[in-house]
VOPAGU-2260 file (C-alpha; in pm, 1 decimal, decimal comma):
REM VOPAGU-2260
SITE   aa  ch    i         X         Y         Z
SITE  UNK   A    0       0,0       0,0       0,0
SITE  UNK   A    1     311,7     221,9     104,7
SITE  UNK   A    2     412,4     172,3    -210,7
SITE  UNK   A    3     100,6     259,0    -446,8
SITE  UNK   A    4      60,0     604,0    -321,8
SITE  UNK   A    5     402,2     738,3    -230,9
SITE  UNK   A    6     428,1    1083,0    -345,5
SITE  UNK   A    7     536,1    1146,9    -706,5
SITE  UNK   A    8     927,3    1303,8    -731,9
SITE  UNK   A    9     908,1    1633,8    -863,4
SITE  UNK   A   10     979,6    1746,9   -1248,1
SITE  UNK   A   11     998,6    2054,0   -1429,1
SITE  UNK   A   12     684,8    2153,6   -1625,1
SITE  UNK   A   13     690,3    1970,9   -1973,0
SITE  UNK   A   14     402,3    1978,0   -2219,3
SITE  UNK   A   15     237,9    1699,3   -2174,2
SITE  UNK   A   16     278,5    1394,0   -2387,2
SITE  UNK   A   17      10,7    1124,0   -2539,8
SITE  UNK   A   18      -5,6     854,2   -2237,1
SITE  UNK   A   19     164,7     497,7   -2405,4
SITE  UNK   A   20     -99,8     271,8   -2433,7
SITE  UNK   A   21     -76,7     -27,3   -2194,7
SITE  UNK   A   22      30,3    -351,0   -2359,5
SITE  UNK   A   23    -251,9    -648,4   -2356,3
SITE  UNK   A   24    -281,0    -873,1   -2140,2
SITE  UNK   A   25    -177,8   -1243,3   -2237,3
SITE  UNK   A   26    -418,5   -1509,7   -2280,7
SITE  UNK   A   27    -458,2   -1780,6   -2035,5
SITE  UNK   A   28    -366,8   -2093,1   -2192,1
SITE  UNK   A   29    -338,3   -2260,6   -1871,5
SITE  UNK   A   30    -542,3   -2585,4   -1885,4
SITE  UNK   A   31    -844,6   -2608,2   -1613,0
SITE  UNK   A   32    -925,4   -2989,7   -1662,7
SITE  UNK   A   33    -830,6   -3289,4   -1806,8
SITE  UNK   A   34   -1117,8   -3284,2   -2087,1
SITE  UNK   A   35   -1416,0   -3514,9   -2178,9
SITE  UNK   A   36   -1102,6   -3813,5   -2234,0
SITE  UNK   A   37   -1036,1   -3817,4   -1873,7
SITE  UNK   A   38   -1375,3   -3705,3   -1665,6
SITE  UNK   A   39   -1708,3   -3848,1   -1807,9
SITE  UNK   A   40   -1922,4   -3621,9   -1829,1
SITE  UNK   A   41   -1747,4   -3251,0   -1881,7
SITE  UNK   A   42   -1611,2   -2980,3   -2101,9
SITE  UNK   A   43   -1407,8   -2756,9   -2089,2
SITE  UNK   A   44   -1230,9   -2421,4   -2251,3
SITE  UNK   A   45    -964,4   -2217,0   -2248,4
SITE  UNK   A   46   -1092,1   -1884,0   -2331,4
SITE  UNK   A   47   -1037,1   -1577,6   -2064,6
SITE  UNK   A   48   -1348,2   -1376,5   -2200,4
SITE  UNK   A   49   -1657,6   -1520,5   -2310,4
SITE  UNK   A   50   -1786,3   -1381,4   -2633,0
SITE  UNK   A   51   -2116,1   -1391,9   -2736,8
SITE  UNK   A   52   -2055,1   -1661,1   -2958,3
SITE  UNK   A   53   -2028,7   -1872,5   -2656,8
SITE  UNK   A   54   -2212,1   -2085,1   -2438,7
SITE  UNK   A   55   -2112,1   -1865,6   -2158,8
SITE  UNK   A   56   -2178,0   -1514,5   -2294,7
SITE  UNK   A   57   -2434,8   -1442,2   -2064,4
SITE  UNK   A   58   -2186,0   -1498,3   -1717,8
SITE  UNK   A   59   -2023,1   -1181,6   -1615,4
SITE  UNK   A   60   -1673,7   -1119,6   -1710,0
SITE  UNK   A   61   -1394,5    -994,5   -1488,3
SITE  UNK   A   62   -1311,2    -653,4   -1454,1
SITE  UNK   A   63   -1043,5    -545,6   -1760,7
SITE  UNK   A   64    -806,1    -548,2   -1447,1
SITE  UNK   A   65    -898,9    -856,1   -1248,4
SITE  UNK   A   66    -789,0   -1174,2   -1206,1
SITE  UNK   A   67    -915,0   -1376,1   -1501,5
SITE  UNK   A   68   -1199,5   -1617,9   -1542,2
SITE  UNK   A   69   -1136,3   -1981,4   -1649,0
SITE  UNK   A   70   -1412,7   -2189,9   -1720,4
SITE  UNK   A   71   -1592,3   -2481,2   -1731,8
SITE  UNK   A   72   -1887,1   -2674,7   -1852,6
SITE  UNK   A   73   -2014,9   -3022,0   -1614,9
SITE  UNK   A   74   -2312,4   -3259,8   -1779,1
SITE  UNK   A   75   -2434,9   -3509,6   -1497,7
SITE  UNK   A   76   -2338,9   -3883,5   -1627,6
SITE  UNK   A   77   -2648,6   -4040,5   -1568,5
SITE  UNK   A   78   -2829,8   -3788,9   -1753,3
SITE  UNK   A   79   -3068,4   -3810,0   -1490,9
SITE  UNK   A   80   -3271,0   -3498,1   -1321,6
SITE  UNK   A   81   -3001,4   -3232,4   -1091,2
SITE  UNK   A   82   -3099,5   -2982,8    -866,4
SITE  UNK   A   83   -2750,5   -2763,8    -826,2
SITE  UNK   A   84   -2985,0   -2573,2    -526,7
SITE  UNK   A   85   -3001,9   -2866,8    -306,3
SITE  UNK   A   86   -2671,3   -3028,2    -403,3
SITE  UNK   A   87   -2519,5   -2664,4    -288,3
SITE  UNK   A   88   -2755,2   -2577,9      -7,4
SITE  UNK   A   89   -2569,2   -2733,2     254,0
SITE  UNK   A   90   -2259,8   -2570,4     203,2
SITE  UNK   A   91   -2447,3   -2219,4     300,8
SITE  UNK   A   92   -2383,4   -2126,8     662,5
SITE  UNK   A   93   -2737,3   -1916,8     695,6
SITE  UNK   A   94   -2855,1   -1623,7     484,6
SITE  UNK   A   95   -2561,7   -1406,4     600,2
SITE  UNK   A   96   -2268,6   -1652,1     482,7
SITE  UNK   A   97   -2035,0   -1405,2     420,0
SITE  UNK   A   98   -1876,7   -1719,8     168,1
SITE  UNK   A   99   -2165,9   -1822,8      10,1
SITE  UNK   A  100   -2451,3   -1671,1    -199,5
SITE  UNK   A  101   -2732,5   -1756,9    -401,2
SITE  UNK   A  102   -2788,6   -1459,8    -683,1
SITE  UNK   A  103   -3137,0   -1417,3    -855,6
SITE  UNK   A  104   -3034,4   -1532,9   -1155,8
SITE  UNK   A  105   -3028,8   -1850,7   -1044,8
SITE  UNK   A  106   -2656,4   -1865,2    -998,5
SITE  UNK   A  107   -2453,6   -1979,4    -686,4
SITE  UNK   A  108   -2133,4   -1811,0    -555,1
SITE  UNK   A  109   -1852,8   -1980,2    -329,2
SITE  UNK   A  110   -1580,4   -1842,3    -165,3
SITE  UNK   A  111   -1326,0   -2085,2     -61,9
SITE  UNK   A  112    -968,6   -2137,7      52,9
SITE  UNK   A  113    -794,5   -2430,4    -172,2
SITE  UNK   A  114    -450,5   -2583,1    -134,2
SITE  UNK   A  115    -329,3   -2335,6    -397,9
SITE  UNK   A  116    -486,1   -2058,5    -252,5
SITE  UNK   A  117    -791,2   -1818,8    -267,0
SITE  UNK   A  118   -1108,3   -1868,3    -513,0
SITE  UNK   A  119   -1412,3   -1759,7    -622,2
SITE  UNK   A  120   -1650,0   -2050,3    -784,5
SITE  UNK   A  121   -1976,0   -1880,3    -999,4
SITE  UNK   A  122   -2205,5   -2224,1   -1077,6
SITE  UNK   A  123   -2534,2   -2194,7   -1293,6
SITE  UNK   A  124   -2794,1   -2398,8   -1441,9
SITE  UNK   A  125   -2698,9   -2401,1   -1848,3
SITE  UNK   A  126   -2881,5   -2398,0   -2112,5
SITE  UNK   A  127   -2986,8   -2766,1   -2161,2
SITE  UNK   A  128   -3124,6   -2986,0   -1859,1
SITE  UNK   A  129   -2910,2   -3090,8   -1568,0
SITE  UNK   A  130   -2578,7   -2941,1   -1723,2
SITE  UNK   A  131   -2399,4   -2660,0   -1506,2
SITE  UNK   A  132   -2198,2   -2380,6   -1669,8
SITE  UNK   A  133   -1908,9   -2275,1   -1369,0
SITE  UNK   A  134   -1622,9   -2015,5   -1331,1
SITE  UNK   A  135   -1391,5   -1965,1   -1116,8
SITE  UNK   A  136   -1120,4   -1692,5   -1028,7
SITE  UNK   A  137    -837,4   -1665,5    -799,4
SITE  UNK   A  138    -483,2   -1857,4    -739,4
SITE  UNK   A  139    -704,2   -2145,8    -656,5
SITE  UNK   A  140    -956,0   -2153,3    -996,4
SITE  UNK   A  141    -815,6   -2409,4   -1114,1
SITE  UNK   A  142    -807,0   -2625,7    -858,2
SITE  UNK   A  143   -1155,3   -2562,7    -816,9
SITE  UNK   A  144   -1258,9   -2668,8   -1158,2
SITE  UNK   A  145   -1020,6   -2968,7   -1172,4
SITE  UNK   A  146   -1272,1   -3088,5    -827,0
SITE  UNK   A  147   -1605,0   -2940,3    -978,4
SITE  UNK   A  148   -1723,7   -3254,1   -1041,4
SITE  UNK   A  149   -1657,6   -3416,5    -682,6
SITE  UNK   A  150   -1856,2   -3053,1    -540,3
SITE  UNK   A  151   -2126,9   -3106,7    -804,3
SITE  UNK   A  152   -2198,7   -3476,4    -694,6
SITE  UNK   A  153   -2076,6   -3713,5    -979,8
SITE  UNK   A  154   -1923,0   -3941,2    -743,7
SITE  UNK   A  155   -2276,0   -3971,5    -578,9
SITE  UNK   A  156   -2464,4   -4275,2    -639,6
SITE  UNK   A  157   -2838,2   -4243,0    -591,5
SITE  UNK   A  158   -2966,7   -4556,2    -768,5
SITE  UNK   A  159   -2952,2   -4810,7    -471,4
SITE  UNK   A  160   -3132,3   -4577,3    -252,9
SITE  UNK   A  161   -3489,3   -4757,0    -205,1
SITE  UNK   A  162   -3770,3   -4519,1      19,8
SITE  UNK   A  163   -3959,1   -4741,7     245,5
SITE  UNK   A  164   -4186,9   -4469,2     438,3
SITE  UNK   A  165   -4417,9   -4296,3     276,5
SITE  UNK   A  166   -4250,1   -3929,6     396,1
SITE  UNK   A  167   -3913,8   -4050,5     253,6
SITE  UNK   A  168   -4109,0   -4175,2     -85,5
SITE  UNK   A  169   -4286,4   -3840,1    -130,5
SITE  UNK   A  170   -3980,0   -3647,9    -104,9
SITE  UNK   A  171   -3785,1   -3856,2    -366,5
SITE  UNK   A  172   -4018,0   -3814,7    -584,5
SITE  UNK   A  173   -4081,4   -3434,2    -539,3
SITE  UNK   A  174   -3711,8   -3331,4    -481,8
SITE  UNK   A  175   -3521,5   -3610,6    -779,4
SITE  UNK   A  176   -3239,4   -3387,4    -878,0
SITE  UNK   A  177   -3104,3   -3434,2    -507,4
SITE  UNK   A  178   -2722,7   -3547,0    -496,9
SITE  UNK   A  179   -2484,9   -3501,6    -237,6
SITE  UNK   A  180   -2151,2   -3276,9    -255,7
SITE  UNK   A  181   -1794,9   -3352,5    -164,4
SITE  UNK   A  182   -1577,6   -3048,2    -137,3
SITE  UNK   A  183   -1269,0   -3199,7     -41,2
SITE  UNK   A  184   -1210,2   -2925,7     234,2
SITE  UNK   A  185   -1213,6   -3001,8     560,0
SITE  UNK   A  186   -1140,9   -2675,2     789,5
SITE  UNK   A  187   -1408,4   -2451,4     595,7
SITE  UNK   A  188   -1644,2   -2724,7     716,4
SITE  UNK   A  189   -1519,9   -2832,0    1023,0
SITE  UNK   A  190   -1470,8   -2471,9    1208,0
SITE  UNK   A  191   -1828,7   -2388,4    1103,8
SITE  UNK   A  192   -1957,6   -2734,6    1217,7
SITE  UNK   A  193   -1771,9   -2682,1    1597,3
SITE  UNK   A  194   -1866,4   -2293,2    1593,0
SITE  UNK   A  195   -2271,7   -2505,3    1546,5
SITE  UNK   A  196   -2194,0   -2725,5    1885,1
SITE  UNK   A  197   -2424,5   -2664,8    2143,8
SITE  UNK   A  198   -2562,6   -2330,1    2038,1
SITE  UNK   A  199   -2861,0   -2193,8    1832,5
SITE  UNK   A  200   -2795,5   -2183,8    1484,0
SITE  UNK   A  201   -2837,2   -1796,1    1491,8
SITE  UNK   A  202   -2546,6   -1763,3    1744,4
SITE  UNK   A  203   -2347,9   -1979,3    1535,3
SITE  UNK   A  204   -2389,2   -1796,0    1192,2
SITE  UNK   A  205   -2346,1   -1437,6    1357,9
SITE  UNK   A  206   -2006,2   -1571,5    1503,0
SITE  UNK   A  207   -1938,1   -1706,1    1167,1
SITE  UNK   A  208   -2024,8   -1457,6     958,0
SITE  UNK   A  209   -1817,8   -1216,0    1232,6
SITE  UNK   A  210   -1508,0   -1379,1    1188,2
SITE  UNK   A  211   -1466,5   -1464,1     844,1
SITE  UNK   A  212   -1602,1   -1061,1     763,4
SITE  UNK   A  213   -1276,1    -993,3    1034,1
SITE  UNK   A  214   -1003,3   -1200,4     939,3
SITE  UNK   A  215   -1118,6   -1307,9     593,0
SITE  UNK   A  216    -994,7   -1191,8     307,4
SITE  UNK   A  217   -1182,7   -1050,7     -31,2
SITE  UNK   A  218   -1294,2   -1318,8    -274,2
SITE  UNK   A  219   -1163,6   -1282,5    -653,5
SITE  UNK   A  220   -1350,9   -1211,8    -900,1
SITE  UNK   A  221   -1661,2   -1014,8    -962,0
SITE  UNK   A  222   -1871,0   -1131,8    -681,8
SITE  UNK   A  223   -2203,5    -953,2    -638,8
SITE  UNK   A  224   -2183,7    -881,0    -284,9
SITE  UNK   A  225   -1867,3    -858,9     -51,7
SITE  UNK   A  226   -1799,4   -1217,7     -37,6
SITE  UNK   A  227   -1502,0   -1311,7     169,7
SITE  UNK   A  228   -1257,0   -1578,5     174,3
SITE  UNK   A  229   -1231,7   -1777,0     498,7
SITE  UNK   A  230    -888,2   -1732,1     686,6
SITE  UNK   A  231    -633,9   -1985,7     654,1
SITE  UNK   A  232    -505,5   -2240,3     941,9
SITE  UNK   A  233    -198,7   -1954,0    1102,4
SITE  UNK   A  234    -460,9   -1672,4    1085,0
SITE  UNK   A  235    -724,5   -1860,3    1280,9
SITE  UNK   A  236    -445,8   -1959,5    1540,2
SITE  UNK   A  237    -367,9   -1576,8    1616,8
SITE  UNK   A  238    -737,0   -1474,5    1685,4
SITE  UNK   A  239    -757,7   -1293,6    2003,5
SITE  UNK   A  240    -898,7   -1434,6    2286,7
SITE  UNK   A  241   -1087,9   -1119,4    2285,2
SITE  UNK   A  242   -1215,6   -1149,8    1991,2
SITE  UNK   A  243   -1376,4   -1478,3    1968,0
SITE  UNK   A  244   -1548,4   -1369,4    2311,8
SITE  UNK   A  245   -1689,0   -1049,9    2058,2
SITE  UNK   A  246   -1816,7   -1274,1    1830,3
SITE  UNK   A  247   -1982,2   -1497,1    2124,0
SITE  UNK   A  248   -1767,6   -1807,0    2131,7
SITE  UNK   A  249   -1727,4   -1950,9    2447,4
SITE  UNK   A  250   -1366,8   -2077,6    2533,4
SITE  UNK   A  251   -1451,8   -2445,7    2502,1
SITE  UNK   A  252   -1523,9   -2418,3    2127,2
SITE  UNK   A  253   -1287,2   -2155,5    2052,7
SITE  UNK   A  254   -1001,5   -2394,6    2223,0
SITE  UNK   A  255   -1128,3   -2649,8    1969,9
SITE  UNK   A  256   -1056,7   -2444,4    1650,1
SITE  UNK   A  257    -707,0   -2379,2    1770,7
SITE  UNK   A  258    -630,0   -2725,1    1847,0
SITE  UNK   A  259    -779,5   -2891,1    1507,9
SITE  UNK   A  260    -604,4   -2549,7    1297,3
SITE  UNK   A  261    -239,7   -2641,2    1454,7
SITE  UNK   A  262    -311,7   -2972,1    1299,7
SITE  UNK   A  263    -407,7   -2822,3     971,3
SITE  UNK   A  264    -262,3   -3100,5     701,9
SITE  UNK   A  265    -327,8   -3390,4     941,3
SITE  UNK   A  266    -698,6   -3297,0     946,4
SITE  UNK   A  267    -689,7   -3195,5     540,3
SITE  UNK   A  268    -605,3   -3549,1     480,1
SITE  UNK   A  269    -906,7   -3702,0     624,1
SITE  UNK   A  270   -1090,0   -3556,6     261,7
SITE  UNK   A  271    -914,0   -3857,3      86,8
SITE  UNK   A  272   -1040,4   -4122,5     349,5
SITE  UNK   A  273   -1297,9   -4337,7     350,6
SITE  UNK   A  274   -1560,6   -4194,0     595,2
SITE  UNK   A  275   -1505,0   -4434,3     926,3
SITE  UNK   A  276   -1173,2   -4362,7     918,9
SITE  UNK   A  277   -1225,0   -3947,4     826,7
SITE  UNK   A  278   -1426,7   -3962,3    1117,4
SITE  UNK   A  279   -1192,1   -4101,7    1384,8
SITE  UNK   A  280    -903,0   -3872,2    1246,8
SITE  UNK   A  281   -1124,1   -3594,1    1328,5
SITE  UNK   A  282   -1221,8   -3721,3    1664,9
SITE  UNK   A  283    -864,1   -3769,1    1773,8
SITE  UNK   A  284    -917,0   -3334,9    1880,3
SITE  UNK   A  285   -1056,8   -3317,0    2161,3
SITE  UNK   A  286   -1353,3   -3144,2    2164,7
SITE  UNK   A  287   -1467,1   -3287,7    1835,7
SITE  UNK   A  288   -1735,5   -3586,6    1890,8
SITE  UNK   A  289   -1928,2   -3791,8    1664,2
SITE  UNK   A  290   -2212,2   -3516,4    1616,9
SITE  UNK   A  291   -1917,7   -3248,1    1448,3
SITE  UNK   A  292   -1706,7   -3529,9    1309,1
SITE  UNK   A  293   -2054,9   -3647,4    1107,9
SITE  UNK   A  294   -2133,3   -3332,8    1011,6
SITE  UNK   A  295   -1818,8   -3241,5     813,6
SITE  UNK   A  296   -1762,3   -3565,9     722,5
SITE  UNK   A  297   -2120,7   -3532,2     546,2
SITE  UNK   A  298   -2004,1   -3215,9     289,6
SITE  UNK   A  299   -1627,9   -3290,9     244,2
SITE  UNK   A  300   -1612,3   -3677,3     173,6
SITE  UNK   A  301   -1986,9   -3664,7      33,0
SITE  UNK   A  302   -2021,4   -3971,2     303,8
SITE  UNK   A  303   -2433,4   -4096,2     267,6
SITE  UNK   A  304   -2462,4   -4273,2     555,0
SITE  UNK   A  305   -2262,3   -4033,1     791,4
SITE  UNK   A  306   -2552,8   -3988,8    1043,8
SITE  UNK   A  307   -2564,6   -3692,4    1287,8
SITE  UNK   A  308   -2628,1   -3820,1    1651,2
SITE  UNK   A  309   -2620,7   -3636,4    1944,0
SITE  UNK   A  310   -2837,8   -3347,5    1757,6
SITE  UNK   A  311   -3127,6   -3201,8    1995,8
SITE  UNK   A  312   -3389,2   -3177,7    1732,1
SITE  UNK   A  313   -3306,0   -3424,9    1458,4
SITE  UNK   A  314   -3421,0   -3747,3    1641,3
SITE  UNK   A  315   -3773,2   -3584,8    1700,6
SITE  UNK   A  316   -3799,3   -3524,0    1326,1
SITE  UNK   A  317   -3684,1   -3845,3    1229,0
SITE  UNK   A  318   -3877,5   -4023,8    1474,2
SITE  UNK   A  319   -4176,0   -3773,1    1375,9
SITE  UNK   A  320   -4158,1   -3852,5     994,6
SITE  UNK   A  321   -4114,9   -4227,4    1010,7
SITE  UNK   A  322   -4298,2   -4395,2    1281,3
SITE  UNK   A  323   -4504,8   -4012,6    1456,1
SITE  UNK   A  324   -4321,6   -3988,8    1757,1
SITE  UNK   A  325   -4190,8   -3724,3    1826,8
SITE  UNK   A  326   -4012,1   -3823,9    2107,2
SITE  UNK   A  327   -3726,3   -4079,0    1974,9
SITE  UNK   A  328   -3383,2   -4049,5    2095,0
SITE  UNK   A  329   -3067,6   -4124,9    1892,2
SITE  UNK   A  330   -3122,6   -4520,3    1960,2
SITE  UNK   A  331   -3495,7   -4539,6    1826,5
SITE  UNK   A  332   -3388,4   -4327,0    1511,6
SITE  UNK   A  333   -3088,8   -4540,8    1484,6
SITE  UNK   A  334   -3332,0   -4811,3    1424,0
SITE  UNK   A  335   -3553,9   -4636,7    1222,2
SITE  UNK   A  336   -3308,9   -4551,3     970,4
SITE  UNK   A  337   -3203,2   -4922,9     944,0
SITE  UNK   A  338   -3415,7   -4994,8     651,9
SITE  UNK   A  339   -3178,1   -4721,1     458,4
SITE  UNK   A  340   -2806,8   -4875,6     567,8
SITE  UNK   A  341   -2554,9   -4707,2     290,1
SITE  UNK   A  342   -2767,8   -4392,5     269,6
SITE  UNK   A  343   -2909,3   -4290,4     591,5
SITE  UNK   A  344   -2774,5   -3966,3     550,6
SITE  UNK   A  345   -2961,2   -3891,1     215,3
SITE  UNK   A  346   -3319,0   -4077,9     412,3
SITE  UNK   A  347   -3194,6   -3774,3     667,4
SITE  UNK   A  348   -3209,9   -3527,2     401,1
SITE  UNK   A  349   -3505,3   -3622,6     214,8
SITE  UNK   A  350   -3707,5   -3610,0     584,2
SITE  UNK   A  351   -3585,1   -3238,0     617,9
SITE  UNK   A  352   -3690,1   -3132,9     261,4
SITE  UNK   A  353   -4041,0   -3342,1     320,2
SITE  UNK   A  354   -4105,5   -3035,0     596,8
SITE  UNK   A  355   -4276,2   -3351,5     788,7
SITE  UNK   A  356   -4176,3   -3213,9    1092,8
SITE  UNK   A  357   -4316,5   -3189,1    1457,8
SITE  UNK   A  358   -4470,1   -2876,4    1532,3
SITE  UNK   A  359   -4277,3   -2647,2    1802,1
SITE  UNK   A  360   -4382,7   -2694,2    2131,5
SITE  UNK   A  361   -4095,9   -2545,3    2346,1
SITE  UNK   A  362   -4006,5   -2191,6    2342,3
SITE  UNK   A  363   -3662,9   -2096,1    2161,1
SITE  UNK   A  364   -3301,9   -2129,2    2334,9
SITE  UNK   A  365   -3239,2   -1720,0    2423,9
SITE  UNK   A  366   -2967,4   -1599,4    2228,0
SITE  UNK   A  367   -2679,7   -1537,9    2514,7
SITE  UNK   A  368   -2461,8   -1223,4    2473,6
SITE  UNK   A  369   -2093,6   -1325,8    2565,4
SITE  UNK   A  370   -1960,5    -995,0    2497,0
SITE  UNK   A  371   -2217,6    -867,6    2767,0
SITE  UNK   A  372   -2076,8   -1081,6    3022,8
């Protein structure tokens, strides 16, 4: 900054001459994927600017002095009916997600932290059914495209999923498109997930939305609001004290963030696992139990029978939707969700989008006020 606006030496008075023009810029010719011979299923091109002779002439360009776009096109293998909404609805931390948002042309916006560094992902419906046009910007675009399909859901396999209740049946057939994302992150899940423990979900997407806002950093790109990139692992380890306190995270969870973002490759790694084994590495920080471990496990290893126990609500609406009572603990839905072995976790989704849910009975937890204390 020091350096863009030192002062100017001083000259003598000269007439003053035509300004050079500044050289173009170089095309990208940086390949984003591997190309229809290597993943079923996609396209891709090399262009920096869509022209309106494009497919993607109608997706806003970067700025003339931005970071450049690089882009790519994703077709879902089976051919088969794809909501992009639901597949990425759960990465949104609540309407305020300073890293997430949904525009209203239909188009979704992600702001993430890669391992080679900040990006910006634009995803949108295309032209023709169930294919998504995406773009991404940033030292990390690439990355993100080369993983689009993982994030999109190709490695899900809905087919073997059979509804046996009639709430589970309804919502299959009302919500198809459903798939489940794998991001292949783990801290932009997991900090979220422990920042979730114990607390209303407003307190946990003010704090959230607080300390990204804080100690993010700007996303690339032309985003359409202020979208921020999460901090990375050394950032989150110098938080004040203070400051987490401001944002109204008790010292039990905040301790938990430190401990899992000292360990920040060790707990990256658990991506690439197989789920059982994702979950115990996550579980080996304390303060990290099964109900956090299944919750990131559920969004960054796409895992579809990762089943949240230990939730205070989600037992009543399981127990609710498949047998009415409202009442079931984490044993009776255990056995309730038998019947769906290998894909509990989508049974668990399709009961939340079937909005067959117990009505409220209890009033809501008060929202506590740490700073106030």
């Amino acid at each position: 900054m020091a350096g863009r606006f030192a002062p100017r030496p001083r000259t003598a008075p000269v007439s003053a001459p035509a300004l050079p023009t500044a050289p173009a810029l170089p095309a990208t010719t940086t390949e984003t994927a591997s190309g229809t011979a290597t993943v079923p299923g996609t396209e891709t091109a090399q262009a920096t600017e869509p022209t309106p002779a494009t497919p993607s002439a109608a997706l806003p360009s970067a700025p003339a002095c931005g970071p450049r776009a690089v882009h790519r096109r994703w077709t879902p293998p089976d051919g088969g009916p794809y909501d992009l909404a639901l597949v990425l609805g759960p990465l949104r931390r609540g309407p305020g997600d300073p890293t997430f948002q949904a525009a209203a042309d239909g188009s979704f916006w992600r702001a993430t932290r890669t391992p080679a560094g900040p990006a910006t992902l634009r995803a949108a419906p295309a032209s023709h059914a169930g294919a998504v046009e995406a773009q991404a910007w940033g030292p990390g675009a690439e990355w993100l495209l080369d993983h689009l399909p993982d994030l999109l859901g190709e490695a899900d396999d809905p087919s073997t999923f059979t509804p046996r209740h009639r709430a589970v049946l309804t919502a299959y057939r009302n919500r198809p498109g459903l798939r489940l994302c794998r991001t292949g992150l783990v801290l932009e899940s997991l900090i979220p997930s422990v920042l979730e423990q114990k607390v209303t979900t407003v307190e946990a997407y003010r704090a959230w939305r607080l300390l990204v806002r804080k100690y993010g950093e700007p996303a690339p790109g032309p985003t359409p609001t202020r979208l921020h990139v999460m901090p990375d692992a050394r950032t989150w380890a110098m938080i004040p004290s203070w400051e987490w306190h401001k944002a109204g995270v008790d010292a039990k969870r905040s301790s938990t963030i430190l401990r899992a973002v000292r360990v920040a490759a060790r707990m990256e790694e658990a991506a690439s696992m197989e789920p059982e084994q994702a979950a115990a590495r996550l579980q080996l920080i304390p303060g990290i139990g099964p109900w956090t471990a299944a919750e990131v496990i559920q969004r960054t290893n796409g895992a579809p029978d990762a089943v949240t126990v230990g939730d205070l609500h989600l037992p009543g609406i399981v127990g609710h939707a498949l047998a009415n009572d409202r009442h079931a603990d984490d044993e009776t839905m255990l056995k309730l969700l038998a019947p769906y072995a290998g894909h509990r976790h989508r049974a668990i989704r399709l009961i939340l989008l079937s909005g067959h849910t117990p009505p409220r009975r209890a009033p809501r937890m008060p929202i506590r006020n740490f700073a106030g204390m």
